[in-house]
Structure formats: C-alpha cells, structure tokens
PQR file with spaces between the fields and no chain letter, atoms N, CA, C, O and H, PARSE charges and radii, in Angstrom:
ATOM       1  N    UNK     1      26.488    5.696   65.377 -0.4000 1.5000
ATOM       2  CA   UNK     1      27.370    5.780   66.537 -0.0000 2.0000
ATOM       3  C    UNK     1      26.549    6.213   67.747  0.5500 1.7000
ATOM       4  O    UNK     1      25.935    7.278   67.815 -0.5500 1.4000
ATOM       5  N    UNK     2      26.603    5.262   68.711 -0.4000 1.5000
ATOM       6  CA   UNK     2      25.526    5.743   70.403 -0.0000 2.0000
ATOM       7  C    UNK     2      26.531    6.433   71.135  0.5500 1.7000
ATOM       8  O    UNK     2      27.480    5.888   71.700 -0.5500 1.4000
ATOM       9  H    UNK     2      27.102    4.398   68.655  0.4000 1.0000
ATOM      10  N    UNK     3      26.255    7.822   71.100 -0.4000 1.5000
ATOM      11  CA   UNK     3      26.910    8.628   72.287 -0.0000 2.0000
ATOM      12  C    UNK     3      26.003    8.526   73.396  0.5500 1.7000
ATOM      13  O    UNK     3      24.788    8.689   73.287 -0.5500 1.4000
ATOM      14  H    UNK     3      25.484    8.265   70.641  0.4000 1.0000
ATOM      15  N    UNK     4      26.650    8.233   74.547 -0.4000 1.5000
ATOM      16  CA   UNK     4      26.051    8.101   75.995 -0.0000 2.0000
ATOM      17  C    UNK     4      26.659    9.196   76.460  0.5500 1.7000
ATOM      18  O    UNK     4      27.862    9.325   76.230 -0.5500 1.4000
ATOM      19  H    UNK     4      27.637    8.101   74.636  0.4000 1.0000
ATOM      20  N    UNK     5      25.905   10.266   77.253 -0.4000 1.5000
ATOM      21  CA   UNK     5      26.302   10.862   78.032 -0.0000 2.0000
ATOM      22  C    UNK     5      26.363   10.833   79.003  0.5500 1.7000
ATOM      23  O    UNK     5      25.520   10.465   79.821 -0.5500 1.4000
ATOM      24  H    UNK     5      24.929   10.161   77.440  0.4000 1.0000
ATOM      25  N    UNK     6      27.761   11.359   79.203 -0.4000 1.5000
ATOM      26  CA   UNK     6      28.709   10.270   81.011 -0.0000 2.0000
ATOM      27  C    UNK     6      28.126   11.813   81.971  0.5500 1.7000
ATOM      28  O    UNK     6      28.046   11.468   83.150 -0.5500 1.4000
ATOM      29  H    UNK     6      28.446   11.659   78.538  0.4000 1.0000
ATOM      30  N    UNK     7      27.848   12.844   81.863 -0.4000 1.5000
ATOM      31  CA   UNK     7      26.950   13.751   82.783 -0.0000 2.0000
ATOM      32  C    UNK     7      25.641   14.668   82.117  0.5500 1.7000
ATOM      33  O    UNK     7      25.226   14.594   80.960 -0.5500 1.4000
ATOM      34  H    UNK     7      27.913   13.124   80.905  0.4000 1.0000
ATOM      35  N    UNK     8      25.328   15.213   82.798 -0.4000 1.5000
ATOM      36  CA   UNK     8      23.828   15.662   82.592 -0.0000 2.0000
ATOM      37  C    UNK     8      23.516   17.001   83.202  0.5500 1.7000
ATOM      38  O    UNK     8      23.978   17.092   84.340 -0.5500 1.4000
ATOM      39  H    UNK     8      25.665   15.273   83.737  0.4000 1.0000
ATOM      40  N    UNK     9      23.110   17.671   82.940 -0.4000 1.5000
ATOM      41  CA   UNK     9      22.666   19.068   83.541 -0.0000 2.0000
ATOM      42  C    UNK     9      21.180   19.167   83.224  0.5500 1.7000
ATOM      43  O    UNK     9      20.676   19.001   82.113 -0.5500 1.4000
ATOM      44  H    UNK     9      22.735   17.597   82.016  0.4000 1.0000
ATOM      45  N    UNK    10      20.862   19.318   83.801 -0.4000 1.5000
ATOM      46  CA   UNK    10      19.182   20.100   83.938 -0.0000 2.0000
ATOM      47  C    UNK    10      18.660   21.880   84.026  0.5500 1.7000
ATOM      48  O    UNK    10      18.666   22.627   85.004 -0.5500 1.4000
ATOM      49  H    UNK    10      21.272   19.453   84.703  0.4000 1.0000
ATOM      50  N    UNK    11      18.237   22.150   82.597 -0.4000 1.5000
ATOM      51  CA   UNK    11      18.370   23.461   82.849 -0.0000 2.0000
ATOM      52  C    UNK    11      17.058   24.116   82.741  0.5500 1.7000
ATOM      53  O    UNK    11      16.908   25.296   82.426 -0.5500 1.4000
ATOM      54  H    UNK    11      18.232   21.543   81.803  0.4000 1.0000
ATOM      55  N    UNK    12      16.375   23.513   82.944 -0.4000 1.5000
ATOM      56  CA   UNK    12      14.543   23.245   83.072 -0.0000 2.0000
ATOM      57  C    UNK    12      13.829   24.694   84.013  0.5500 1.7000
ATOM      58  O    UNK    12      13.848   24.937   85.220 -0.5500 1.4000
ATOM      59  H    UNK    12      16.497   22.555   83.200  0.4000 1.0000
ATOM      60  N    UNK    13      13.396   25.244   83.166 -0.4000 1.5000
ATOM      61  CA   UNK    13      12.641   26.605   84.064 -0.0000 2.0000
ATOM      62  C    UNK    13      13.675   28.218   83.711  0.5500 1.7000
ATOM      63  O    UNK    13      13.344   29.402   83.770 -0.5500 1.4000
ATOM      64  H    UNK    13      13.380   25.047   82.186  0.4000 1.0000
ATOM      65  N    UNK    14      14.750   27.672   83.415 -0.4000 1.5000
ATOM      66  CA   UNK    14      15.638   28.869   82.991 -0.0000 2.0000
ATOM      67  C    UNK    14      15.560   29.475   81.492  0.5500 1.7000
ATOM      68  O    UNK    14      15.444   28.899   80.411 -0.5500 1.4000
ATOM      69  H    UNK    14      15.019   26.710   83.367  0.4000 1.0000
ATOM      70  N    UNK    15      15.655   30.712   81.787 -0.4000 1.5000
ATOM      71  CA   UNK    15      15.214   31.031   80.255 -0.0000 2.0000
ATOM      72  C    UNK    15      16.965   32.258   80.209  0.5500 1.7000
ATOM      73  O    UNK    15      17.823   32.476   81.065 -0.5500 1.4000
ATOM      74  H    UNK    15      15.749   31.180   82.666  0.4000 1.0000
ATOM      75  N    UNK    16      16.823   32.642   79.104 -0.4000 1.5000
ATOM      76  CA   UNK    16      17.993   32.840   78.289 -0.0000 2.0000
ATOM      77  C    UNK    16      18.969   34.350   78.988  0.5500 1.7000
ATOM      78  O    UNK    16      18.496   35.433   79.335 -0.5500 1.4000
ATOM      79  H    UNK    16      16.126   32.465   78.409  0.4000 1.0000
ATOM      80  N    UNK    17      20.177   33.976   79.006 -0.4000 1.5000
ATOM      81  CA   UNK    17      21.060   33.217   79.114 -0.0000 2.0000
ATOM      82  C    UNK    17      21.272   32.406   79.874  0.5500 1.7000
ATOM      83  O    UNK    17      22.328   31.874   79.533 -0.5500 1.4000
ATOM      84  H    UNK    17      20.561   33.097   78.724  0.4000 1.0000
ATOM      85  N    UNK    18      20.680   31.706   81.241 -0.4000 1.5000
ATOM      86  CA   UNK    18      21.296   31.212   81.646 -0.0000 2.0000
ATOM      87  C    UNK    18      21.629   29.608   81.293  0.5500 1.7000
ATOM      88  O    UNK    18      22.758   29.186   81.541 -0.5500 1.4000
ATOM      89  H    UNK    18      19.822   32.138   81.519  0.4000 1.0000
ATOM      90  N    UNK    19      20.569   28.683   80.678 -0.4000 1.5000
ATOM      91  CA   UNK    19      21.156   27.837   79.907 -0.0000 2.0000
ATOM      92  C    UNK    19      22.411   27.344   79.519  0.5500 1.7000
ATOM      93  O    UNK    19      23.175   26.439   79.857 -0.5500 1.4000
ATOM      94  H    UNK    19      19.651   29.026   80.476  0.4000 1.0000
ATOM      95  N    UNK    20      22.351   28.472   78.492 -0.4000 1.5000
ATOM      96  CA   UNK    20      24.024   28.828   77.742 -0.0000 2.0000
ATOM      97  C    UNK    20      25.109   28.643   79.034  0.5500 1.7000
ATOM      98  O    UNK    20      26.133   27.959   79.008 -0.5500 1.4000
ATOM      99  H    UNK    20      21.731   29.207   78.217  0.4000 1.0000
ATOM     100  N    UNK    21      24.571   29.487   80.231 -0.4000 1.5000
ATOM     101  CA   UNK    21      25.966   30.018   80.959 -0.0000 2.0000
ATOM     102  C    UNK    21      26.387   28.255   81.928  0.5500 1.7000
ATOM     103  O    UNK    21      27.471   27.741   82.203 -0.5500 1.4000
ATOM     104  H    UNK    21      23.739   30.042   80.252  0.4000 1.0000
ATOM     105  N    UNK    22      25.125   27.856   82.158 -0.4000 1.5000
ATOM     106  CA   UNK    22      25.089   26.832   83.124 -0.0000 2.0000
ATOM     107  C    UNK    22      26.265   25.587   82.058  0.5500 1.7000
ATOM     108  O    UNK    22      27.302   24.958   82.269 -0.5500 1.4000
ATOM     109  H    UNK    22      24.244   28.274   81.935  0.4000 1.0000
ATOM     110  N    UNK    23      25.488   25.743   81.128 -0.4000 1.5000
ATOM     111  CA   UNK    23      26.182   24.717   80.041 -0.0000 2.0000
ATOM     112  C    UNK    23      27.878   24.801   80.258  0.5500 1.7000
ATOM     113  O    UNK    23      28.665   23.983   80.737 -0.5500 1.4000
ATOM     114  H    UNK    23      24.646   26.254   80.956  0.4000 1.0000
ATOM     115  N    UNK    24      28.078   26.173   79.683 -0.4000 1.5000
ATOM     116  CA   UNK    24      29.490   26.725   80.102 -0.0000 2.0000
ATOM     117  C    UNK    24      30.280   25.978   81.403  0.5500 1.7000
ATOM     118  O    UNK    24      31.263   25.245   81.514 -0.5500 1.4000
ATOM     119  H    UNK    24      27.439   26.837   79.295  0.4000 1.0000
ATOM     120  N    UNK    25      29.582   26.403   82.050 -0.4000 1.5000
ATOM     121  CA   UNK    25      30.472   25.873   83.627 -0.0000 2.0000
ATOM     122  C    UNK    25      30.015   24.700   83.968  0.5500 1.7000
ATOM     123  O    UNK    25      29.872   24.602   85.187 -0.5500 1.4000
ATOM     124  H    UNK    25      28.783   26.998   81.960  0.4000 1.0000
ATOM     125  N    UNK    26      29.763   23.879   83.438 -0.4000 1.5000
ATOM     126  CA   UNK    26      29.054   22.111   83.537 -0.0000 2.0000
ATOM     127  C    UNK    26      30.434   21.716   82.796  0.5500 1.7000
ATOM     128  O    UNK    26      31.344   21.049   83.290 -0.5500 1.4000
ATOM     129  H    UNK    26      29.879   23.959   82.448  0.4000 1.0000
ATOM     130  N    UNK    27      30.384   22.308   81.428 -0.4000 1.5000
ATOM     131  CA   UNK    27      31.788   21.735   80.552 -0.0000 2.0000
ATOM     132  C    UNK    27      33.077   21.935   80.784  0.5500 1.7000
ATOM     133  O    UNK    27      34.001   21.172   80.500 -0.5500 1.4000
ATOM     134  H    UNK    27      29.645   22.850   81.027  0.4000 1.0000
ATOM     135  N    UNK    28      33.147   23.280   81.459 -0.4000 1.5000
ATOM     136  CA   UNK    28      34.495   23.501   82.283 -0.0000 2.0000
ATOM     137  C    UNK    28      35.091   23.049   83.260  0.5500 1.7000
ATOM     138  O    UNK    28      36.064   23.556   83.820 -0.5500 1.4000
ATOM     139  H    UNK    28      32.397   23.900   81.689  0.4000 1.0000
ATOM     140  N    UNK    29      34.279   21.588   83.655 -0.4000 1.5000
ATOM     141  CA   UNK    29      34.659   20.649   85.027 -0.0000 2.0000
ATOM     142  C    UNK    29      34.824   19.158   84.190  0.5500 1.7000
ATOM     143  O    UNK    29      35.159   18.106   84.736 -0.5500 1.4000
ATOM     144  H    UNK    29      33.489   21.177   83.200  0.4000 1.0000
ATOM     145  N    UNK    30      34.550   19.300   82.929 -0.4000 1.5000
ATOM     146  CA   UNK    30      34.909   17.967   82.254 -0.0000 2.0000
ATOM     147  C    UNK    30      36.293   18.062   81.066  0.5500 1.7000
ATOM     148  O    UNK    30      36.915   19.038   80.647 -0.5500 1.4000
ATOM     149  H    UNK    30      34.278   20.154   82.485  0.4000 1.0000
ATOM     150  N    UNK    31      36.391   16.917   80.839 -0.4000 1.5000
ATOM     151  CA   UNK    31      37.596   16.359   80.097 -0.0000 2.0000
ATOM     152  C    UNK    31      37.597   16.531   78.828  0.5500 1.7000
ATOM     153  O    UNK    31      36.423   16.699   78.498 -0.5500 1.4000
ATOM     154  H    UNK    31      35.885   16.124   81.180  0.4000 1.0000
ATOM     155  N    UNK    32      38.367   16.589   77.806 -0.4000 1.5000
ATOM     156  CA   UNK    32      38.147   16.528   76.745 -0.0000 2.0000
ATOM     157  C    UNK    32      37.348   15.253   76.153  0.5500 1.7000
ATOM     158  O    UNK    32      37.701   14.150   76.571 -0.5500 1.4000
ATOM     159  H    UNK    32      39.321   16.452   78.074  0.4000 1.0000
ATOM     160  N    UNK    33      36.279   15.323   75.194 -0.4000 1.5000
ATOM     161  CA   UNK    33      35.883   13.897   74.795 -0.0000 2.0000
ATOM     162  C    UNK    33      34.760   13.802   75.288  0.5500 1.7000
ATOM     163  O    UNK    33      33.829   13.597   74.510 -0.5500 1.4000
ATOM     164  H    UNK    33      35.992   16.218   74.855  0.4000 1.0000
ATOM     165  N    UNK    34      34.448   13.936   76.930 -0.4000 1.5000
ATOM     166  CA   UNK    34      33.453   13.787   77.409 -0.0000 2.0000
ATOM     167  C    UNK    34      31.796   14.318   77.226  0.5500 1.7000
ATOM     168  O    UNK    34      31.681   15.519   77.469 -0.5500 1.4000
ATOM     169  H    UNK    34      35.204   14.102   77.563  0.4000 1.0000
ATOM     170  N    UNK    35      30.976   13.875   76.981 -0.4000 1.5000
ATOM     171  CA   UNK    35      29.804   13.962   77.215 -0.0000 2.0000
ATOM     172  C    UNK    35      28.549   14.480   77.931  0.5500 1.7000
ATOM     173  O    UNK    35      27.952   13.938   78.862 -0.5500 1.4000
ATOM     174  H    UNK    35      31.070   12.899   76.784  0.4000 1.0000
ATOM     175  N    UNK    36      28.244   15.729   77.263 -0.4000 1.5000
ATOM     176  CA   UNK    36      26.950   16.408   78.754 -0.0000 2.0000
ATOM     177  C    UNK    36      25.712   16.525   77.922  0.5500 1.7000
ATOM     178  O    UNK    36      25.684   17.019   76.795 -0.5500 1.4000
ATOM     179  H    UNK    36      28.729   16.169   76.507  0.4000 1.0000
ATOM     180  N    UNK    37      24.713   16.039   78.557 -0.4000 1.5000
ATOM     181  CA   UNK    37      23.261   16.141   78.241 -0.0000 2.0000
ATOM     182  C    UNK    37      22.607   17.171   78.463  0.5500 1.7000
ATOM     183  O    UNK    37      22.877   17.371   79.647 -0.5500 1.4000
ATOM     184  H    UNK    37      24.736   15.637   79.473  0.4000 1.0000
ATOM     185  N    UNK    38      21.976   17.919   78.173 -0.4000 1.5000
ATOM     186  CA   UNK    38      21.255   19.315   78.551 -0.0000 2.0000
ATOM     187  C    UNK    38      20.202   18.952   78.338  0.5500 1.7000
ATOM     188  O    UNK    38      19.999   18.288   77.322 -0.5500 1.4000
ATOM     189  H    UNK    38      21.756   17.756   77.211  0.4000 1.0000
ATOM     190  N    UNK    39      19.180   19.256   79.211 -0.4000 1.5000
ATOM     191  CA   UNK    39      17.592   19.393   79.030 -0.0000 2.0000
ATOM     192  C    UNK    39      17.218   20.935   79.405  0.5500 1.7000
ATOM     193  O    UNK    39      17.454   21.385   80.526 -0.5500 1.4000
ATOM     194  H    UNK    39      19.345   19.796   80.037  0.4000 1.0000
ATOM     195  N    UNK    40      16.456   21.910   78.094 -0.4000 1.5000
ATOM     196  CA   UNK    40      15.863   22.957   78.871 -0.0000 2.0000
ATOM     197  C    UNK    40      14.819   22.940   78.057  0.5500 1.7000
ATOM     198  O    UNK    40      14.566   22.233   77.082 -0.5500 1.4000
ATOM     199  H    UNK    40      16.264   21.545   77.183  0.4000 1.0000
ATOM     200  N    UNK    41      13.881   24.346   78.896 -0.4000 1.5000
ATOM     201  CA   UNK    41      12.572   24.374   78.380 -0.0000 2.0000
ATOM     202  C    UNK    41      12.324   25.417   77.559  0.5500 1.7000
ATOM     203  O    UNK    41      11.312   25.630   76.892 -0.5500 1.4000
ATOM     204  H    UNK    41      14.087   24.920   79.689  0.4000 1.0000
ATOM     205  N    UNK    42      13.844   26.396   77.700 -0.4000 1.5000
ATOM     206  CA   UNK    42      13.889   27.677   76.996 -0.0000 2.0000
ATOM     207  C    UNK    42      13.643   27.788   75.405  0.5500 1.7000
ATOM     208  O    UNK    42      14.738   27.742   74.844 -0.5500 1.4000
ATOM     209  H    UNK    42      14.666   26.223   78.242  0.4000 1.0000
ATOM     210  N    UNK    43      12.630   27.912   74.528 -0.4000 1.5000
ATOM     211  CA   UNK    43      13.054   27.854   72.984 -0.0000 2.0000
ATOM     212  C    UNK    43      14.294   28.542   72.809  0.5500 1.7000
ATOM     213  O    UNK    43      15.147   27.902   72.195 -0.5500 1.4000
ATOM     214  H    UNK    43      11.741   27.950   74.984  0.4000 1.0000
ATOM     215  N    UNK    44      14.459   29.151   73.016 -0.4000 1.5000
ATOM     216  CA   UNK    44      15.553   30.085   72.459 -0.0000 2.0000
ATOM     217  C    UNK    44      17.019   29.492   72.283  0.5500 1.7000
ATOM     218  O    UNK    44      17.834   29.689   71.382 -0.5500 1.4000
ATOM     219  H    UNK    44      13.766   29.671   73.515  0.4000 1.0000
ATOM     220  N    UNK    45      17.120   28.486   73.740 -0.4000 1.5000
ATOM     221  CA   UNK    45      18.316   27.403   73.847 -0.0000 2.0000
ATOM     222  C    UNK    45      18.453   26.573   72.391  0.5500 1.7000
ATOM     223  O    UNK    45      19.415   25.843   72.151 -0.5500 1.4000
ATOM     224  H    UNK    45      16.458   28.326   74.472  0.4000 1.0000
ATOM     225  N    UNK    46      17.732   26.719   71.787 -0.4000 1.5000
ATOM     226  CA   UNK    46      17.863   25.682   70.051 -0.0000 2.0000
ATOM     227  C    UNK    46      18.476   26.337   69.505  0.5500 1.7000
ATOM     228  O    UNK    46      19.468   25.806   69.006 -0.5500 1.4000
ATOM     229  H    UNK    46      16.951   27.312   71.983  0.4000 1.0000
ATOM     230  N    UNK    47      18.262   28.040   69.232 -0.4000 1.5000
ATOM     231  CA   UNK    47      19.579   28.346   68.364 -0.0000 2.0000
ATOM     232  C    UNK    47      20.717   29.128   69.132  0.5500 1.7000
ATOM     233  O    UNK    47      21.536   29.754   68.459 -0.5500 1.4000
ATOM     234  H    UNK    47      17.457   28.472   69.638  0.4000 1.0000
ATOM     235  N    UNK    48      20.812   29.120   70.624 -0.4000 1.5000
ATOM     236  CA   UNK    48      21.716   29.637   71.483 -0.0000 2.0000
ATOM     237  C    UNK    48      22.712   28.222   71.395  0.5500 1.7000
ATOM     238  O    UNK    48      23.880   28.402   71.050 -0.5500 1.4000
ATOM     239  H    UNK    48      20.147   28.612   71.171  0.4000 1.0000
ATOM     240  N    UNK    49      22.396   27.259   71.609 -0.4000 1.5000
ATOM     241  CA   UNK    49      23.290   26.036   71.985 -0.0000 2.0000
ATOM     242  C    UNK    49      24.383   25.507   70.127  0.5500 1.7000
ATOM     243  O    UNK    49      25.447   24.901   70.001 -0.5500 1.4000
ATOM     244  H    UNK    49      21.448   27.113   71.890  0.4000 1.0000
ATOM     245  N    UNK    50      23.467   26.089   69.101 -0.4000 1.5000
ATOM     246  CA   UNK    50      23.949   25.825   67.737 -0.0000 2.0000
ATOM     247  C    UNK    50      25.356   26.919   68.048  0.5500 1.7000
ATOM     248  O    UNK    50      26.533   26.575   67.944 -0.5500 1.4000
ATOM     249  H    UNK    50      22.603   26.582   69.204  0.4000 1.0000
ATOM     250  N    UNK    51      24.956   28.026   68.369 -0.4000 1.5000
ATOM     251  CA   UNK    51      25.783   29.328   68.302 -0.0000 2.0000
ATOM     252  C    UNK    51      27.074   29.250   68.914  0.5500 1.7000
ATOM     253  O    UNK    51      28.216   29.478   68.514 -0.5500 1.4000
ATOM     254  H    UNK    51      23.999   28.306   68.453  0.4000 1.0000
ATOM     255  N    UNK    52      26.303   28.655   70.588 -0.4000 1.5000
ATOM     256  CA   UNK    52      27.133   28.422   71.798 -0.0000 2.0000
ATOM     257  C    UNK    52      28.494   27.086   71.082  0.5500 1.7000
ATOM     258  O    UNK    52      29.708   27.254   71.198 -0.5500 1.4000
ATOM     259  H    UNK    52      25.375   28.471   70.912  0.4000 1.0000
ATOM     260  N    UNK    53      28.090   26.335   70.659 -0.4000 1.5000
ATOM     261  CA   UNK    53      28.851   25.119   70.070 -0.0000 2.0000
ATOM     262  C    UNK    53      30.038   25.452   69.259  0.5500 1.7000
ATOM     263  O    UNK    53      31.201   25.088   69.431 -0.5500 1.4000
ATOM     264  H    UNK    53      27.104   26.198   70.565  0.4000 1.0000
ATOM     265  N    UNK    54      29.433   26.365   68.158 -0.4000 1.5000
ATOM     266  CA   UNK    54      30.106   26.533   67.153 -0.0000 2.0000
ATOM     267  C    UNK    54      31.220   27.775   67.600  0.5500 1.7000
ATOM     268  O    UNK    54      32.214   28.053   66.930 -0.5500 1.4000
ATOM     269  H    UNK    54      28.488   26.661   68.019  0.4000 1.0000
ATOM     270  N    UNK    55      30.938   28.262   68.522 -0.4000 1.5000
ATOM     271  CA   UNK    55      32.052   29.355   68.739 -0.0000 2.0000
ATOM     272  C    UNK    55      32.869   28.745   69.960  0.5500 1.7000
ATOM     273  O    UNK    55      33.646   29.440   70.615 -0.5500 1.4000
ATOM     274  H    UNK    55      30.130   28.035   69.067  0.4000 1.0000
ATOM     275  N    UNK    56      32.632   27.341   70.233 -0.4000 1.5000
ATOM     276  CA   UNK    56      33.367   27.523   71.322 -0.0000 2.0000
ATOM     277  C    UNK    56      34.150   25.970   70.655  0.5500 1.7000
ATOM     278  O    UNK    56      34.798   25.411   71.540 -0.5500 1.4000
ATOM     279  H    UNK    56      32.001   26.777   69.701  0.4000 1.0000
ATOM     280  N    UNK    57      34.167   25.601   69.980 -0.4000 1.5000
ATOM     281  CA   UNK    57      34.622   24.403   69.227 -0.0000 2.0000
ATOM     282  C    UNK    57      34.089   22.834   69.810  0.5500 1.7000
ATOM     283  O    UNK    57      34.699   21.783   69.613 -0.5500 1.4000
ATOM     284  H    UNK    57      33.640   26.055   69.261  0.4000 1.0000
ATOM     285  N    UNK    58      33.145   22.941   70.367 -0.4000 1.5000
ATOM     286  CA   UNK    58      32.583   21.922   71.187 -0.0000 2.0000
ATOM     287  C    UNK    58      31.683   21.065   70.361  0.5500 1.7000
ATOM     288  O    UNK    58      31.252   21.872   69.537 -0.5500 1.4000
ATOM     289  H    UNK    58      32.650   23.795   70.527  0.4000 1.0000
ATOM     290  N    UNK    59      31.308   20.261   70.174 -0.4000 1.5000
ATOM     291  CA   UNK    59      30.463   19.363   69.485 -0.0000 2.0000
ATOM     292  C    UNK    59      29.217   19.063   69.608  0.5500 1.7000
ATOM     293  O    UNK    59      28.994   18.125   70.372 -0.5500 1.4000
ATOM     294  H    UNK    59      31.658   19.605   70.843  0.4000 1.0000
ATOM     295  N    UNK    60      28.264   19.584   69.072 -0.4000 1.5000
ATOM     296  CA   UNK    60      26.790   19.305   69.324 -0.0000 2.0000
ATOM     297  C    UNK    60      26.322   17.997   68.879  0.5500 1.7000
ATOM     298  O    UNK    60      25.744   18.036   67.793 -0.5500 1.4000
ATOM     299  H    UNK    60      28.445   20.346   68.451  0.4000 1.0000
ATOM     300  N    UNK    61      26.395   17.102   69.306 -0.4000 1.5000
ATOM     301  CA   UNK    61      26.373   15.801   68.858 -0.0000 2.0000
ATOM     302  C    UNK    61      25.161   15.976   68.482  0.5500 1.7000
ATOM     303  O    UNK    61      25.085   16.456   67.351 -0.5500 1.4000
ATOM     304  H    UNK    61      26.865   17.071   70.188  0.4000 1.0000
ATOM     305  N    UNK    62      23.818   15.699   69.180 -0.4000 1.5000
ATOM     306  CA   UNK    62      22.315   15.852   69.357 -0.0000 2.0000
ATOM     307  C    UNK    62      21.528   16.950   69.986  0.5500 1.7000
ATOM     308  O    UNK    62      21.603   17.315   71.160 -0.5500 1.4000
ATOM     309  H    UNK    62      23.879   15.310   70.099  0.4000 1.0000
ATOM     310  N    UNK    63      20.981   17.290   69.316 -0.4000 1.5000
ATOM     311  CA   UNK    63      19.535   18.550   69.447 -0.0000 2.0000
ATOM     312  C    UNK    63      17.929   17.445   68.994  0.5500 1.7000
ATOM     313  O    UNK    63      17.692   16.580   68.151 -0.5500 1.4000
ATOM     314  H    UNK    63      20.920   16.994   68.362  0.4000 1.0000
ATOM     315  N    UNK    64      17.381   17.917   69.777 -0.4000 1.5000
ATOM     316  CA   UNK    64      16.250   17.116   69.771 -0.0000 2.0000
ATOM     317  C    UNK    64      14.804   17.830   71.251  0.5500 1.7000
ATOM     318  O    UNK    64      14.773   18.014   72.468 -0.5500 1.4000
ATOM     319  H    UNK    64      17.573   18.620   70.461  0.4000 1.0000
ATOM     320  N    UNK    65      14.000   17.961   70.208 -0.4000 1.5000
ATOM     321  CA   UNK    65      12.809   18.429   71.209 -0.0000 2.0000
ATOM     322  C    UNK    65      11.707   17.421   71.612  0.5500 1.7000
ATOM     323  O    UNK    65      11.184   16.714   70.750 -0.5500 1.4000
ATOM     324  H    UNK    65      14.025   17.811   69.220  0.4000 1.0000
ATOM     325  N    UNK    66      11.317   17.343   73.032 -0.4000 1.5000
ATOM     326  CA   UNK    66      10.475   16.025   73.624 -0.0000 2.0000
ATOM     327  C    UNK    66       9.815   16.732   74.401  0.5500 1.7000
ATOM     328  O    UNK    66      10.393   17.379   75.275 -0.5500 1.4000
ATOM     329  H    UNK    66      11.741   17.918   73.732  0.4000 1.0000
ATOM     330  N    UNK    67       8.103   16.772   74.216 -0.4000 1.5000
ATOM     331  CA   UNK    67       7.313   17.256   74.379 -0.0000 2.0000
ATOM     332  C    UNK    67       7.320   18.579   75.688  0.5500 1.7000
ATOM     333  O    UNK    67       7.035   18.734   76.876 -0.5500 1.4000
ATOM     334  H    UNK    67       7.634   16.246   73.506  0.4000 1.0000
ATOM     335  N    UNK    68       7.740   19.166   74.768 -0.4000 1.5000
ATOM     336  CA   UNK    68       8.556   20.790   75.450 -0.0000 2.0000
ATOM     337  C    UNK    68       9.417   21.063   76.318  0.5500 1.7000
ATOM     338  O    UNK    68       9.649   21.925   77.165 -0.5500 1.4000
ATOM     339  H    UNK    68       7.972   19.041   73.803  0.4000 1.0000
ATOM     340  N    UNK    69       9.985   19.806   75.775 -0.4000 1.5000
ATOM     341  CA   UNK    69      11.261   20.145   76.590 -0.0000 2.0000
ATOM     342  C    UNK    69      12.529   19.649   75.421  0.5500 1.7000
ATOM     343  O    UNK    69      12.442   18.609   74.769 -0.5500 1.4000
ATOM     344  H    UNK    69       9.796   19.106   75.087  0.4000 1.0000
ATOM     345  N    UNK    70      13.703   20.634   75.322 -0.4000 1.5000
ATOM     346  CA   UNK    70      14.618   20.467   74.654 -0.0000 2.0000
ATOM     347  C    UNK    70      16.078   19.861   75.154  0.5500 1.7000
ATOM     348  O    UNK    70      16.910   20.494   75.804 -0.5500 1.4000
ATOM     349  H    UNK    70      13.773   21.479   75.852  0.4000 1.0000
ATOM     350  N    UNK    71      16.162   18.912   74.842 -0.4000 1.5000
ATOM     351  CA   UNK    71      17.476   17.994   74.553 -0.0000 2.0000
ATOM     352  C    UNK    71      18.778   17.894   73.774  0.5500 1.7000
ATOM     353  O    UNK    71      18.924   17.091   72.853 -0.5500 1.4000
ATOM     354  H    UNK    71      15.487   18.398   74.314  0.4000 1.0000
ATOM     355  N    UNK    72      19.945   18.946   74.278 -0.4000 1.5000
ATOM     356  CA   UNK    72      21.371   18.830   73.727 -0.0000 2.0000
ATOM     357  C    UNK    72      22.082   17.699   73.792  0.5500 1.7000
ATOM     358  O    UNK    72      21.962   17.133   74.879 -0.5500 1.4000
ATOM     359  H    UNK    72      19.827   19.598   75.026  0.4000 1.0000
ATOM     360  N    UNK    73      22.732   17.202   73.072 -0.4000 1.5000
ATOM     361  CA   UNK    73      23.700   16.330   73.578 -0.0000 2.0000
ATOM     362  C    UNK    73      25.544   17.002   73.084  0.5500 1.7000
ATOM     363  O    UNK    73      25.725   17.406   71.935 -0.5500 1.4000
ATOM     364  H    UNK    73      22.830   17.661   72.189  0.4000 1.0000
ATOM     365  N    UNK    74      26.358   17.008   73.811 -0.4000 1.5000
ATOM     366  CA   UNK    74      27.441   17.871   73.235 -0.0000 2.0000
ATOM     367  C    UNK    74      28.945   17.414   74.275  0.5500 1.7000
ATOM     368  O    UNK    74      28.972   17.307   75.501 -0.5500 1.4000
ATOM     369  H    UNK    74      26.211   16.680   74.744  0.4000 1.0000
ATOM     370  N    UNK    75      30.007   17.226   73.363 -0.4000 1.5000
ATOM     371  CA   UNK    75      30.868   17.059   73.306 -0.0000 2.0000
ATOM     372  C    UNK    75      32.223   17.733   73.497  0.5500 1.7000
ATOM     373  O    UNK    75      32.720   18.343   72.550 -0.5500 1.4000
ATOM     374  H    UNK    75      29.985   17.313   72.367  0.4000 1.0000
ATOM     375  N    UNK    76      32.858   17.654   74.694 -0.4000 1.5000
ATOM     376  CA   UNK    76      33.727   19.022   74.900 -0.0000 2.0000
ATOM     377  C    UNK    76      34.728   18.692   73.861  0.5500 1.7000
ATOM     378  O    UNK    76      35.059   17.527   73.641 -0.5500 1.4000
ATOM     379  H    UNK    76      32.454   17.159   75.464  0.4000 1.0000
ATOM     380  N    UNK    77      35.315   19.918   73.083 -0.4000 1.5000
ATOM     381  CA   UNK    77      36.619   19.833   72.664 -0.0000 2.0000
ATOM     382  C    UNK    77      37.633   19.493   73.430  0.5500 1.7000
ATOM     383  O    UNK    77      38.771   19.444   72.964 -0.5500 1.4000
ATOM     384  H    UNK    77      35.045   20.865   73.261  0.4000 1.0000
C-alpha cells in the first residue's frame, strides 16, 4: 500500500523535544486520515515518534533513516 504524504514538516536541526512538539501542532491542523512526513536529524526522534504515536492513537505508517537524517511517515487518527 503507497501512502503519499499530502503535508510535510521539516524538523531538521531540532533536537528533543521539539520534534515531538512541532509534530503535535502540524497534526492538529489536519484531518483525520491525512498524512504528514517528518524529517529530523534528532536520534532520539526514533524512539520519541514510536512513543509519541502510540499514546496518541496516530499511525506511524513509516520510520526510516537516510543518511542522517530520519524519516516519519504518520497518520492522524
């Protein structure tokens, strides 16, 4: 199944929390269903965004790291 993500956030240079928080208020302007891409450079965002997902009922579609830089893909409830 190709999930396209219909927006994108860039969270490149930020280190922890703000990732997480940016993510937060990126998803709180979208629809249910919809689609946001995250790129950061933070390691820590790999098991903040697992955490962040799972407590907030949101869908981590894709996690994926590209040459140091890390790639969410996630799904609002």
């Amino acid at each position: 199944m190709n999930q396209t993500a219909t927006h994108t956030l860039d969270a490149r240079g930020l280190n922890c929390p703000l990732p997480i928080l940016r993510t937060k208020k990126a998803l709180s302007e979208l629809g249910s269903g919809e689609i946001l891409a995250i790129t950061s450079t933070d390691p820590g965002s790999l098991k903040d965004m697992q955490a962040f997902c799972k407590q907030t009922g949101n869908e981590l579609v894709e996690s994926r790291s590209e040459q140091g830089e890390f790639v969410f893909v996630v799904r609002k409830a």
